[in-house]
N, C-alpha and C positions, 0 to 999 in steps of 0.2 A: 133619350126616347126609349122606352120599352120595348122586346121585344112585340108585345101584344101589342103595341101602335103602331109597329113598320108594317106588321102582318096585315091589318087594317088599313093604314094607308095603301099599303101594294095590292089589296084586295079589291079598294075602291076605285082605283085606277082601273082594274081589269073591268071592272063594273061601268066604267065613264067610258071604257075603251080609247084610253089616253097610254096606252102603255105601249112604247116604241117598238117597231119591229126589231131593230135590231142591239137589244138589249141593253141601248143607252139610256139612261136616267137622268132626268134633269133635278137641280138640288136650287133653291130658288130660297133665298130669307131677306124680308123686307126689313126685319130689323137689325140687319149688316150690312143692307145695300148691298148685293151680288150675286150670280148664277154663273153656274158651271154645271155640267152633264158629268155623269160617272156612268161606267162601265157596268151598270147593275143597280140595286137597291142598298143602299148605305147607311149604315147605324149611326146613332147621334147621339157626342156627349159634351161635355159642358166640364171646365175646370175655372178655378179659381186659384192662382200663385202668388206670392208676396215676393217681389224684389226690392233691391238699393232704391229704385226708381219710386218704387210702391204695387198697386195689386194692378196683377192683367188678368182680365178676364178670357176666356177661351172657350172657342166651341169647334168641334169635330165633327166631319163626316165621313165614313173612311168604307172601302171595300178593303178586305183579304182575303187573297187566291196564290194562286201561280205567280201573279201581277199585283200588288197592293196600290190603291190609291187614296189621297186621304187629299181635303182639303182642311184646312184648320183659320179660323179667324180670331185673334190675338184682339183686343183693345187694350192700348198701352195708355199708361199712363201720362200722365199731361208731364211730368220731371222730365221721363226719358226721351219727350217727343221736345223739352227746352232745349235741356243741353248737350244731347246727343244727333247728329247731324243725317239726313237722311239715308249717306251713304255707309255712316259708319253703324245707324240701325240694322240697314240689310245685312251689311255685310258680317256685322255683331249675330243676327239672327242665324243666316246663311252657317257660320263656324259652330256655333249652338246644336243645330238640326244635325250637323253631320256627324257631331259629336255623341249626341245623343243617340244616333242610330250604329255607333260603335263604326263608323266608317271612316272610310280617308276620300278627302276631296280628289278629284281631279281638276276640276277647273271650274272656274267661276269669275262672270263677267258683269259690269251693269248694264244696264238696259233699263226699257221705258216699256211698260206692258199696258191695255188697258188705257194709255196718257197718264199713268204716274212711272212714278221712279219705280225700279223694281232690278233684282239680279239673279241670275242665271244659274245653275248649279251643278255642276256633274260629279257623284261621287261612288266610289264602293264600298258595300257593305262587306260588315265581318264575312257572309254567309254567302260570298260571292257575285251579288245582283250588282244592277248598275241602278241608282238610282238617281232621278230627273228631276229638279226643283224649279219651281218661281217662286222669288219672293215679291211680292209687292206690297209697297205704301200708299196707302188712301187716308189721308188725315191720322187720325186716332187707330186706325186699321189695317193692321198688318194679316197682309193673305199670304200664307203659305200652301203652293201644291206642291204634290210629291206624287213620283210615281216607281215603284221600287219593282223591278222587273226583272225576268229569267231570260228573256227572250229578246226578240228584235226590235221591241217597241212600235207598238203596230197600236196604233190610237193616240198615242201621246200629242204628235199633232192636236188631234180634234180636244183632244182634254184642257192640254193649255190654251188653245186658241179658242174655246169656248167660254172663257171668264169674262163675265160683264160683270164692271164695278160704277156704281152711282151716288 
């Protein structure tokens, strides 16, 4: 999404008078099936990767501040969702993320979020944050949140417990 579309979306909302007092954002896509609220107004992008497995599609929402938050929705391919098992998807994705974000896990548990399967994450980054994960599995639909933070964590509650997946 274009800068000049968020400005416009976030403009029409003030115009609807839909825009939360206290500067939660709801992020809503019919064609991922799910909602979640962010701390703000969130940029939007889109990837496409080739694995062993074959191509996963991706899309992003993400705030960065003091606090970063991103949600990300993965569609995997039909190989990885044969012969790879649901735990060891998460748990595969879960080492990945942290990897990625140059950190070392703390802990990480499964869980059932939403009513599917899903795992829990606590990790630190290089640059000192604690950062908060859920992963969860919806069919073909791997949701990833993350909330990578300086402080006490003060929303994180309302962020992951706002995920509606259908």
């Amino acid at each position: 999404m274009s800068l000049g579309a968020l400005v416009a979306g976030a403009a029409g909302l003030l115009v609807a008078g839909a825009v939360p007092s206290d500067g939660w954002f709801p992020v809503r896509s019919e064609a991922d099936r799910f909602a979640v609220v962010l701390p703000g107004v969130a940029t939007e992008s889109t990837d496409t990767h080739w694995t062993l497995a074959g191509r996963v599609r991706s899309r992003t929402w993400e705030i960065r501040g003091a606090d970063d938050y991103r949600v990300t929705v993965h569609r995997l391919p039909v190989l990885a969702r044969t012969f790879i098992s649901e735990a060891g998807l998460l748990a595969r994705a879960g080492r990945d993320m942290v990897a990625d974000q140059e950190g070392m896990e703390l802990s990480g548990a499964p869980a059932h979020l939403a009513g599917h399967p899903a795992r829990v994450l606590t990790w630190r980054s290089r640059d000192g944050r604690t950062g908060d994960a859920r992963l969860v599995l919806a069919g073909d639909r791997l949701f990833i949140l993350v909330a990578l933070r300086s402080g006490n964590g003060v929303g994180l509650e309302r962020f992951f417990g706002s995920l509606e997946v259908w």
